[in-house]
VEXDREN-2710 file (C-alpha; in Angstrom, 1 decimal):
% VEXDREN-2710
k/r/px/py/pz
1/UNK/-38.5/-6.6/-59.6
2/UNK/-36.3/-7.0/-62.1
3/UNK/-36.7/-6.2/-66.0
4/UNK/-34.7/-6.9/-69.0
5/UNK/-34.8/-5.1/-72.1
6/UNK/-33.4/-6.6/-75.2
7/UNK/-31.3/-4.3/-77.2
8/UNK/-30.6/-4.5/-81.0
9/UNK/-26.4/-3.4/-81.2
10/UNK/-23.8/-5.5/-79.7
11/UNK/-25.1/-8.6/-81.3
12/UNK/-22.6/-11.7/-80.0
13/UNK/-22.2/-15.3/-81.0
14/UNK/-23.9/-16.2/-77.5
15/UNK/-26.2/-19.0/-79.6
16/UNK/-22.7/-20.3/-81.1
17/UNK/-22.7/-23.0/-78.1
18/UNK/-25.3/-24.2/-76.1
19/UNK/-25.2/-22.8/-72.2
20/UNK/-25.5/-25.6/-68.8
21/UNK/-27.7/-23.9/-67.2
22/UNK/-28.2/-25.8/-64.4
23/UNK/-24.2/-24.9/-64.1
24/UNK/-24.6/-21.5/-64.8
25/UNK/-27.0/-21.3/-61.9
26/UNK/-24.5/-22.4/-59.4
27/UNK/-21.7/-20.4/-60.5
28/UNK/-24.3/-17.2/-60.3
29/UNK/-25.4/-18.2/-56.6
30/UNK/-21.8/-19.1/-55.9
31/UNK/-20.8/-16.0/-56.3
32/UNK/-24.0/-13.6/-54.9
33/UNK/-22.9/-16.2/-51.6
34/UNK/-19.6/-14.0/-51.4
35/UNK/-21.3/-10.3/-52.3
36/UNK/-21.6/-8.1/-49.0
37/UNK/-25.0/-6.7/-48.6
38/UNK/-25.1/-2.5/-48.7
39/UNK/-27.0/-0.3/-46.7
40/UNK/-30.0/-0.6/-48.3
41/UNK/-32.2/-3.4/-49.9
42/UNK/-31.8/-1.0/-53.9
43/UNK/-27.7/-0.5/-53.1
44/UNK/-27.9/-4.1/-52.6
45/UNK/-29.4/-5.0/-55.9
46/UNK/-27.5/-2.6/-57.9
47/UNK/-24.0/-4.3/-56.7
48/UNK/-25.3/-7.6/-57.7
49/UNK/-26.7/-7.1/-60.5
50/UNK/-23.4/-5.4/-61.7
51/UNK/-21.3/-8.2/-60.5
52/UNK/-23.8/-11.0/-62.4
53/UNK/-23.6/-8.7/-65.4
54/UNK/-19.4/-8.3/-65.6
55/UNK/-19.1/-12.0/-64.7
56/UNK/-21.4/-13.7/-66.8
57/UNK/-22.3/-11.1/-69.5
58/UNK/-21.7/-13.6/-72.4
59/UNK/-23.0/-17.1/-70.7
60/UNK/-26.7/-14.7/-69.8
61/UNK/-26.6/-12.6/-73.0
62/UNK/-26.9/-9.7/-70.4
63/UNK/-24.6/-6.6/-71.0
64/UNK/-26.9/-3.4/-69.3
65/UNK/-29.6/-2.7/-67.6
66/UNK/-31.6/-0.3/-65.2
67/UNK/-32.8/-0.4/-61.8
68/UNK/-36.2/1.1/-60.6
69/UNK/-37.7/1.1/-57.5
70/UNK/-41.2/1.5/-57.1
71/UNK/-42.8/4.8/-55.5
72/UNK/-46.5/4.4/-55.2
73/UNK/-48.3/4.5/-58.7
74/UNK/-44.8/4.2/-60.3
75/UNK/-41.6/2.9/-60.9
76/UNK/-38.9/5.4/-60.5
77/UNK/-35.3/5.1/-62.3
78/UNK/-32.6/5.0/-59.6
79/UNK/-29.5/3.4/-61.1
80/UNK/-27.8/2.4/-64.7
81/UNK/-25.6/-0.2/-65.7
82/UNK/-23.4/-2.1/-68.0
83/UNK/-23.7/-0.5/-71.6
84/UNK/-27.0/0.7/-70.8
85/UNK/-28.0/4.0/-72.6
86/UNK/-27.8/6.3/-70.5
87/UNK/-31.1/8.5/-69.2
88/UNK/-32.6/10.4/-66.8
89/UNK/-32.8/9.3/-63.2
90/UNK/-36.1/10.1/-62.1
91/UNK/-38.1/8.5/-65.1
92/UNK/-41.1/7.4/-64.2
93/UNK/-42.7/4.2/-65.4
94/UNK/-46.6/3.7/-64.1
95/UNK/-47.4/0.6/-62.3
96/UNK/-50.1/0.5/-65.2
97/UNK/-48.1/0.0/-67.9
98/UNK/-49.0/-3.0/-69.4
99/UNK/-45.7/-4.9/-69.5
100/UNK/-45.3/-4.2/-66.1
101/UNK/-49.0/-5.3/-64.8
102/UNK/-47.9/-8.7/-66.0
103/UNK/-44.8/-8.7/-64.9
104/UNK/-46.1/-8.3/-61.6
105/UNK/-48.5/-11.4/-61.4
106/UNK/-46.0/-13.5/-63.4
107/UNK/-42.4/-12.6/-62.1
108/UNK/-40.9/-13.1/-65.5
109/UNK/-42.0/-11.5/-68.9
110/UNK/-40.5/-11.6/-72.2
111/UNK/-42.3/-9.5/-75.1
112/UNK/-41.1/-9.1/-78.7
113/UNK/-40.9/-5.9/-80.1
114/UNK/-44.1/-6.1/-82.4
115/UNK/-46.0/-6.5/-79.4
116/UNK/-48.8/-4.6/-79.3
117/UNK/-49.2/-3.7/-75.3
118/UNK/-45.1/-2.2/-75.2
119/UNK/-44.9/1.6/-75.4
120/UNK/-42.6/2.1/-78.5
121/UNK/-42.0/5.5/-77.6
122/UNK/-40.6/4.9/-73.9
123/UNK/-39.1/1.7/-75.1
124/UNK/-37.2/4.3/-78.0
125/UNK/-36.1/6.2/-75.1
126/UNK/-34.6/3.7/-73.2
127/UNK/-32.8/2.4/-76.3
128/UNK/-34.4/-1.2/-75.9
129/UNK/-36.5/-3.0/-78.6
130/UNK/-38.0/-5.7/-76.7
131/UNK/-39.4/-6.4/-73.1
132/UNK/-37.9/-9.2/-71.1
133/UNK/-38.3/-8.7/-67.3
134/UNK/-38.0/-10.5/-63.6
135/UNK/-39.7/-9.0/-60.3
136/UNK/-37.5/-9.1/-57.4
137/UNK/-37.8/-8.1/-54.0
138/UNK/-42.2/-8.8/-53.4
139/UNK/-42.2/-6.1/-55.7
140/UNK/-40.7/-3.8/-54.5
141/UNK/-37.6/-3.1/-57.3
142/UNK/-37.7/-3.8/-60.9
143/UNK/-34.2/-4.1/-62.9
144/UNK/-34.2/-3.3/-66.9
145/UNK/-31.7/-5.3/-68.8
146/UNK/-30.3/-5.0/-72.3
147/UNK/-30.0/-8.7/-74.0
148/UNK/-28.7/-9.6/-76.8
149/UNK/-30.2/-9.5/-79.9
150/UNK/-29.1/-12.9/-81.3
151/UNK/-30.6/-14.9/-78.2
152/UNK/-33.8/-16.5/-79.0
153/UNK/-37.0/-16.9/-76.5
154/UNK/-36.1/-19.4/-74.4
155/UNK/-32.3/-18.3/-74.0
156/UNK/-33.7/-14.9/-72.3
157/UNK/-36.4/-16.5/-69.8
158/UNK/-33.7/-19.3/-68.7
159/UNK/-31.8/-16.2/-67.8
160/UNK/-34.1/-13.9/-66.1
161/UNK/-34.6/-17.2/-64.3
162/UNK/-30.9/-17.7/-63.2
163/UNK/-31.0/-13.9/-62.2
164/UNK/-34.6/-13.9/-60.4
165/UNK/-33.8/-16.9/-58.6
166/UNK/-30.3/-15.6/-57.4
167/UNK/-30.6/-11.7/-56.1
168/UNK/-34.7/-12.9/-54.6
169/UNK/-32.2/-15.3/-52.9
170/UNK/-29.7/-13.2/-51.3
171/UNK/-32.2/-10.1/-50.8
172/UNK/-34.6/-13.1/-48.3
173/UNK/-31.2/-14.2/-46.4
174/UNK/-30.6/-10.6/-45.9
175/UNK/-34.3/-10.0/-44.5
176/UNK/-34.1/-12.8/-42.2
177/UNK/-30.9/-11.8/-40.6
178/UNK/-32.2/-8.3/-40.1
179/UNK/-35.1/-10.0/-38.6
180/UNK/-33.4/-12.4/-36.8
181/UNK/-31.1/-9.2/-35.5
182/UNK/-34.4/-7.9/-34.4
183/UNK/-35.5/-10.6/-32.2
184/UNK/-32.0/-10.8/-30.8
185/UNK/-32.1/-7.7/-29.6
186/UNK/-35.7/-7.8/-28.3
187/UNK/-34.7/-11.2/-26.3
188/UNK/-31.3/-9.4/-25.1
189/UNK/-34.1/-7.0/-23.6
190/UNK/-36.1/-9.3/-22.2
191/UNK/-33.6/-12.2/-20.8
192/UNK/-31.8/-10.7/-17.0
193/UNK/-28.8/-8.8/-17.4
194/UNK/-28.1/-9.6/-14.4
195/UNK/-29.3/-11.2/-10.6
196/UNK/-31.6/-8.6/-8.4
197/UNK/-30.0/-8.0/-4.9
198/UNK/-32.8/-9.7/-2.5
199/UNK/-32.2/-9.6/1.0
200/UNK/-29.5/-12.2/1.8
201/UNK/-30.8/-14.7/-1.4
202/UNK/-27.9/-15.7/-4.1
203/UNK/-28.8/-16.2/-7.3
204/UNK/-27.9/-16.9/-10.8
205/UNK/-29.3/-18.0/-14.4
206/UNK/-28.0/-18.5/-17.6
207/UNK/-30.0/-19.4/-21.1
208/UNK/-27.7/-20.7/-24.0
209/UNK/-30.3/-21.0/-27.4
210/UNK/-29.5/-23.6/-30.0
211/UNK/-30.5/-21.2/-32.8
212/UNK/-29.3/-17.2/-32.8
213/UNK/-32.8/-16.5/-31.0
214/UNK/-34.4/-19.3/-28.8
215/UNK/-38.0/-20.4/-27.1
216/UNK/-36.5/-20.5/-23.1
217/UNK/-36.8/-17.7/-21.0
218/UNK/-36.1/-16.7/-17.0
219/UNK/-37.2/-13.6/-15.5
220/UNK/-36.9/-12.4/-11.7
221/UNK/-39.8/-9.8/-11.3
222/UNK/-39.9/-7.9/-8.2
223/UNK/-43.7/-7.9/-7.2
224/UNK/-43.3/-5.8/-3.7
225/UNK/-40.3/-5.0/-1.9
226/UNK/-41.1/-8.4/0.0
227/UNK/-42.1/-10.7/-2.7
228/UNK/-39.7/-11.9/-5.7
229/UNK/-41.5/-13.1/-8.5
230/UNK/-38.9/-16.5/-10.1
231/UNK/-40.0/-17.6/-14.0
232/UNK/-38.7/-20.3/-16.2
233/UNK/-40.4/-21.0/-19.4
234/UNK/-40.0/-23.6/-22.4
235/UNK/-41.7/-22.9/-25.6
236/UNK/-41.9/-25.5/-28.0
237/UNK/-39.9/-25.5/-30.9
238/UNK/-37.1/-22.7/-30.8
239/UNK/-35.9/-20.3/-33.2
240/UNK/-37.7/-16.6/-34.6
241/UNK/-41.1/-18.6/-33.4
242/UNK/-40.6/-19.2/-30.1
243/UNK/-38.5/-16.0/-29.4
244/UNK/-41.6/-14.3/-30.5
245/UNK/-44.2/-16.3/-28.4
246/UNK/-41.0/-15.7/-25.2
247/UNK/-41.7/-11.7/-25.7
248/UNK/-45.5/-12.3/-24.9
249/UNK/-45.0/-13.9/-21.9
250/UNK/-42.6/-11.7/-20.8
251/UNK/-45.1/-9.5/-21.4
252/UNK/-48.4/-10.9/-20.0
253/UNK/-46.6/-11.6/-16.7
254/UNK/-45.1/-8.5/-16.0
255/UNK/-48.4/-6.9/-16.7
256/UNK/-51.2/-9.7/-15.0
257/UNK/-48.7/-9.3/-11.8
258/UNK/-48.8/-5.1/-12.3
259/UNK/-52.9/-5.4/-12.1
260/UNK/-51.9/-7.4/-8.2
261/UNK/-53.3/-10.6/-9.6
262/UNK/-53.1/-13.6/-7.4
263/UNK/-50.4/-16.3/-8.7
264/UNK/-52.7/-18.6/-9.7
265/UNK/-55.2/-16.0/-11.5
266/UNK/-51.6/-14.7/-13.5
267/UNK/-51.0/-18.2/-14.6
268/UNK/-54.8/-18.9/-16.1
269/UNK/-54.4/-15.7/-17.6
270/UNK/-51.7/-16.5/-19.1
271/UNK/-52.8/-20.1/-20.6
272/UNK/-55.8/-18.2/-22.5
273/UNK/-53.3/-15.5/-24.2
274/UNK/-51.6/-18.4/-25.6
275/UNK/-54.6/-20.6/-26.3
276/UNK/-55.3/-17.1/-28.6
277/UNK/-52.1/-17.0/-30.2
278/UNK/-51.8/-16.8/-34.1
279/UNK/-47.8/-17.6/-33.2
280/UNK/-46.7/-21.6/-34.5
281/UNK/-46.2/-22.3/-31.0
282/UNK/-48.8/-22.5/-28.6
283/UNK/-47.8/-25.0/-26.3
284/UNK/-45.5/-23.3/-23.7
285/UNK/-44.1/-25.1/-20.2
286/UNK/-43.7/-22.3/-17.8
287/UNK/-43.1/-22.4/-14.0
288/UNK/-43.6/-19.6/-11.9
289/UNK/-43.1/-18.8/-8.1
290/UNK/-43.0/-16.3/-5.8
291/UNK/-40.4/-16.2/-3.0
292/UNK/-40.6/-14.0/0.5
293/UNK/-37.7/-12.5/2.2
294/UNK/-38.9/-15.2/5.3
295/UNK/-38.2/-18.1/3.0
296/UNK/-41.5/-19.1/1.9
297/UNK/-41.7/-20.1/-1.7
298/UNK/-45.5/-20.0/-3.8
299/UNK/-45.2/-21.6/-7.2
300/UNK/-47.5/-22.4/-10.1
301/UNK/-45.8/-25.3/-12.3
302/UNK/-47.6/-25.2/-15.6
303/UNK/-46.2/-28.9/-17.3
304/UNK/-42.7/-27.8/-17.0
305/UNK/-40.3/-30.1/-15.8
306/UNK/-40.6/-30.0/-11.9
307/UNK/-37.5/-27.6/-10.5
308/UNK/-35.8/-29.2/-7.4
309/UNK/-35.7/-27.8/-3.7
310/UNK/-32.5/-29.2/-2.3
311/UNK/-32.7/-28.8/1.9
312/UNK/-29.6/-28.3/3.8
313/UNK/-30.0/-32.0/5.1
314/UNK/-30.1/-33.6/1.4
315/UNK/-33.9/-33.5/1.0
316/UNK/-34.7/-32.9/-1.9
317/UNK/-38.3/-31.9/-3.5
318/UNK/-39.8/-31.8/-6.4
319/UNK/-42.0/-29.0/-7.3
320/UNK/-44.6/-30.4/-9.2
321/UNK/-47.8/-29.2/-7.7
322/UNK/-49.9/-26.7/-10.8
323/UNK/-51.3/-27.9/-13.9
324/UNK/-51.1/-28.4/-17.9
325/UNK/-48.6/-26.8/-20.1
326/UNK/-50.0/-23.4/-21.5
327/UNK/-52.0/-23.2/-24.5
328/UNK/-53.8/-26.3/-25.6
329/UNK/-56.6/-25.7/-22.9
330/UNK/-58.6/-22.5/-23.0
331/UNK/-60.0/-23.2/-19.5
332/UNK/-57.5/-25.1/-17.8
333/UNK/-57.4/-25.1/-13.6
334/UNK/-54.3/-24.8/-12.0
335/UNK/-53.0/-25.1/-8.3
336/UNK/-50.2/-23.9/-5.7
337/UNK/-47.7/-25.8/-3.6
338/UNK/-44.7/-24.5/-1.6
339/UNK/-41.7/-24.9/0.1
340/UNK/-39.5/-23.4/2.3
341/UNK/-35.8/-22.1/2.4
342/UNK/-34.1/-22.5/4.9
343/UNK/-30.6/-21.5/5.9
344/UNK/-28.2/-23.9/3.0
345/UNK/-31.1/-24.6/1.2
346/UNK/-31.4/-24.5/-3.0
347/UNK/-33.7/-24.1/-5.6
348/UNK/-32.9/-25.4/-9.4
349/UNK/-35.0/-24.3/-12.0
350/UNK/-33.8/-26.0/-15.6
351/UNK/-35.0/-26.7/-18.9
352/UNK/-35.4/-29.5/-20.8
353/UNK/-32.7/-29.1/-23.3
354/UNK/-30.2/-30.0/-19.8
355/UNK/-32.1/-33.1/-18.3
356/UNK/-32.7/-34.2/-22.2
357/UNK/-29.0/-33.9/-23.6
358/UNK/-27.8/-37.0/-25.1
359/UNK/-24.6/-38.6/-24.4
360/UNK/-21.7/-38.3/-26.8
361/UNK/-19.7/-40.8/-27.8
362/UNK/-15.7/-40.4/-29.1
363/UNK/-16.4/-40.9/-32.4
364/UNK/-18.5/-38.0/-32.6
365/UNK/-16.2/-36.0/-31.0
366/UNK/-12.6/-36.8/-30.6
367/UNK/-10.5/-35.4/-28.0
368/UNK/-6.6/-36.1/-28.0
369/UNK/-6.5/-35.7/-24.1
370/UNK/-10.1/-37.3/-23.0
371/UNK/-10.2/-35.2/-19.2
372/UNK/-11.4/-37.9/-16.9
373/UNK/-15.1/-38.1/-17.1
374/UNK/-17.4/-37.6/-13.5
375/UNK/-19.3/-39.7/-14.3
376/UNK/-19.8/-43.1/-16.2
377/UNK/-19.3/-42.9/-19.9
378/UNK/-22.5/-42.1/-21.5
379/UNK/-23.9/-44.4/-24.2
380/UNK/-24.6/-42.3/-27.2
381/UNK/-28.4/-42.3/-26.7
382/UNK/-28.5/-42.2/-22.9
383/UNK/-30.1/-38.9/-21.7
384/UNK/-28.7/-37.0/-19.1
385/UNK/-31.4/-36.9/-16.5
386/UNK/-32.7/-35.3/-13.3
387/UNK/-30.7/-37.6/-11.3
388/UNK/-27.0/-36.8/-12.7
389/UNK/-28.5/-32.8/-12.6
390/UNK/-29.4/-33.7/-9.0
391/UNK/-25.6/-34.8/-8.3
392/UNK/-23.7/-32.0/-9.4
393/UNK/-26.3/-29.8/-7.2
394/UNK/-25.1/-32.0/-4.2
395/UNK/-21.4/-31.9/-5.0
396/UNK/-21.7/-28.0/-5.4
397/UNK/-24.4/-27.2/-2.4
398/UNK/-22.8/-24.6/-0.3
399/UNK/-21.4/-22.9/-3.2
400/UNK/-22.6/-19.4/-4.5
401/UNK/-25.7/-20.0/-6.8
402/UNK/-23.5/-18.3/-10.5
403/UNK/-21.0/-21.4/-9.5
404/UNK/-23.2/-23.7/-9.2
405/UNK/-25.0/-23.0/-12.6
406/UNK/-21.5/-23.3/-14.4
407/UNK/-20.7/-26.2/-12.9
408/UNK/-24.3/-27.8/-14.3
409/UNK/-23.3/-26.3/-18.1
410/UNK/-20.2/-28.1/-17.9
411/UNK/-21.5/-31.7/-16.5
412/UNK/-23.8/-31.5/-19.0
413/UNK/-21.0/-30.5/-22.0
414/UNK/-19.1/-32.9/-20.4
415/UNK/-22.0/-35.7/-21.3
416/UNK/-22.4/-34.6/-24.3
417/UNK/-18.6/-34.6/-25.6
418/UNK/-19.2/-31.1/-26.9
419/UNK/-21.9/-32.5/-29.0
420/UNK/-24.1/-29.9/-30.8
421/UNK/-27.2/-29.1/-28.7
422/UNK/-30.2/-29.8/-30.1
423/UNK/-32.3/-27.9/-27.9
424/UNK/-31.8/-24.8/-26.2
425/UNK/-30.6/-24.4/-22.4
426/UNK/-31.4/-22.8/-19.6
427/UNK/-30.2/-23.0/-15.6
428/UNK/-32.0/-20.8/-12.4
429/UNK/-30.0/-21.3/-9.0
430/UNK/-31.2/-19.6/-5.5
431/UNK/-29.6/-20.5/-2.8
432/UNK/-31.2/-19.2/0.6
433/UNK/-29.8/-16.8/2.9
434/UNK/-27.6/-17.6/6.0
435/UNK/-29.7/-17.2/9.1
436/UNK/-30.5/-13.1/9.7
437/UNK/-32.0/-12.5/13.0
438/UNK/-33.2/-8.8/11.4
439/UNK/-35.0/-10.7/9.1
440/UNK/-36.3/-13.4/11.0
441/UNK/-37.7/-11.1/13.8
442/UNK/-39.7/-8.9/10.7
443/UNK/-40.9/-11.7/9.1
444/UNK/-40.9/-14.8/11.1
445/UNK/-41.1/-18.6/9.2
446/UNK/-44.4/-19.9/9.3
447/UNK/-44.9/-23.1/10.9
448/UNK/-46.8/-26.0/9.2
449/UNK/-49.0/-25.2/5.9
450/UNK/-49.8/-21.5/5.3
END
């Protein structure tokens, strides 16, 4: 909260010229853009409020002021500045105080001196006449400012406006990117460090977000020292949002397969925790398979974009067998279909921000040396597709699963011409074993449907 007491001396020809203030505004943001935050939310105030007050002390009519910072029932002195008078830190204002009751349900308050609800004795102390005042920070601050004497009503309240609107601005931004440094941290946690060592099986992912945080997610979860659990999931929208709804499925998985639910039970469970979400996104694509060291493969597809199984010989299936995306139906039924790995075989697993990636075109991004494309060139609105995704899988097949993940990121920034995504990224490869006859005698390949 921020408060601005007008001060009697130091009277200046401020109302000599009339003030832009819709100019003053930008030059006041302008510069809180180039402040560093401090260590705290009050240090932070306290270094803007100085800067606003030694840059623009005429143009405002502010030349001091005082910062509190509230403390249960009351607001507690913690810094002086400008040619403030100078008293004790530690002075307590109650949250009572009339001025300051309606300071806090309007944000902005201006009282003369003859008004009957200001303290004349505290006001005496503080070597201020009148009562002008802006809340910053929900709350949680107040700042007391000496104005000058010769500026009339509206000169004061177009100021505390200019200041308000600036430090509430810069003290948000620096709440969202602690928030946002938060969920990044929580999503580093959650996202695979690195590829679990399963039998002879290769594998790889990689997730790129479009924002700092983003709504895909790939997990491997070992369910028994036989069984792999294999996840790729798509909320919608990206950003804080979806990393938040990312960290409960994380979540519900890990724990549904702890309690030895079946893989169809896991999934239904999960579709009623998001149905219950209070999150903005409740509409979540998720795929979800278990693989066996014999090269059977259970999966669940829950409206995500079908992952591929790519056989030695160039079959290829789609794994498509499951139900609705997550969320919008409470009871929704799902199913299981399979596959089998066999010695050269792969599994892709991708998001829609790959198969979805528009073409580029040179005039959105010029290159001085185009490399020579390996593919067609792409009209500007042409996606990329399950079939070009398909093709580089093929080129690459034999290759270890990490190559041919990078390989797929660069087709598809080839496409794009370096283009911006618009949606974030994400790439599983497993590539099966070669043919282990310690493995094969333990656990033998089933033969037709299981």
């Amino acid at each position: 909260m921020l408060v601005l007491r007008e001060e009697a001396p130091l009277a200046t020809a401020v109302d000599a010229r009339p003030v832009n203030y819709r100019a003053l505004m930008k030059k006041v943001e302008q510069l809180v853009a180039t402040l560093d935050g401090a260590e705290d939310e009050g240090s932070t105030i306290q270094s803007l409020i100085e800067s606003i007050v030694v840059n623009f002390r005429d143009e405002l009519g502010i030349y001091g002021g005082r910062l509190y910072r509230r403390r249960g029932a009351f607001y507690v002195l913690s810094g002086i500045f400008g040619d403030a008078k100078e008293v004790p830190r530690g002075l307590k204002v109650p949250v009572t105080y009339p001025p300051i009751e309606l300071l806090i349900e309007d944000g902005a308050v201006y009282m003369d001196a003859d008004d009957p609800r200001i303290d004349k004795t505290l006001e005496d102390l503080l070597g201020v006449q009148r009562f002008a005042a802006i809340e910053v920070g929900d709350g949680e601050h107040i700042l007391a400012f000496n104005v000058a004497a010769a500026n009339n009503r509206d000169d004061v309240l177009f100021s505390l406006g200019i200041v308000r609107h600036a430090v509430n601005q810069k003290l948000r931004r620096e709440r969202m990117e602690g928030i946002f440094e938060e969920a990044r941290k929580i999503q580093a946690s959650i996202l695979p460090r690195r590829a679990p060592t399963y039998g002879d099986f290769d594998m790889y992912g990689r997730s790129v977000p479009v924002e700092s945080v983003g709504g895909d997610f790939f997990d491997y979860i070992p369910v028994t020292d036989k069984i792999l659990g294999l996840a790729i999931a798509d909320v919608s929208g990206h950003g804080l949002p979806a990393a938040l709804q990312v960290r409960d499925i994380y979540m519900g998985l890990r724990m549904g397969l702890a309690r030895d639910f079946k893989i169809v039970r896991t999934v239904e469970r999960m579709n009623r925790i998001i149905h219950r979400s209070t999150l903005t996104s409740r509409f979540v694509s998720m795929f979800y398979g278990e693989l066996e060291l014999n090269g059977v493969f259970i999966y669940v597809n829950a409206g995500h974009p079908p992952p591929f199984h790519l056989a030695a010989d160039g079959t290829v299936t789609h794994l498509e067998a499951g139900g609705p995306v997550l969320g919008p139906l409470s009871e929704a039924s799902y199913e299981r279909g399979f596959v089998i790995m066999k010695p050269g075989d792969m599994l892709v697993f991708y998001t829609d921000g790959i198969v979805e990636t528009h073409g580029g075109s040179q005039r959105e991004a010029p290159r001085e040396t185009p490399p020579p494309l390996s593919h067609p060139a792409a009209a500007p609105l042409e996606e990329y597709g399950v079939d070009r995704l398909l093709a580089v899988a093929r080129r690459h097949q034999g290759q270890p699963s990490q190559a041919v993940v990078e390989a797929i990121f660069a087709d598809v920034e080839e496409w794009s011409l370096g283009a911006p995504a618009d949606d974030d990224r994400t790439v599983v490869v497993v590539t099966s074993p070669a043919a282990d006859q310690s493995i094969t005698a333990a656990f033998p390949r089933p033969i037709g449907l299981i």
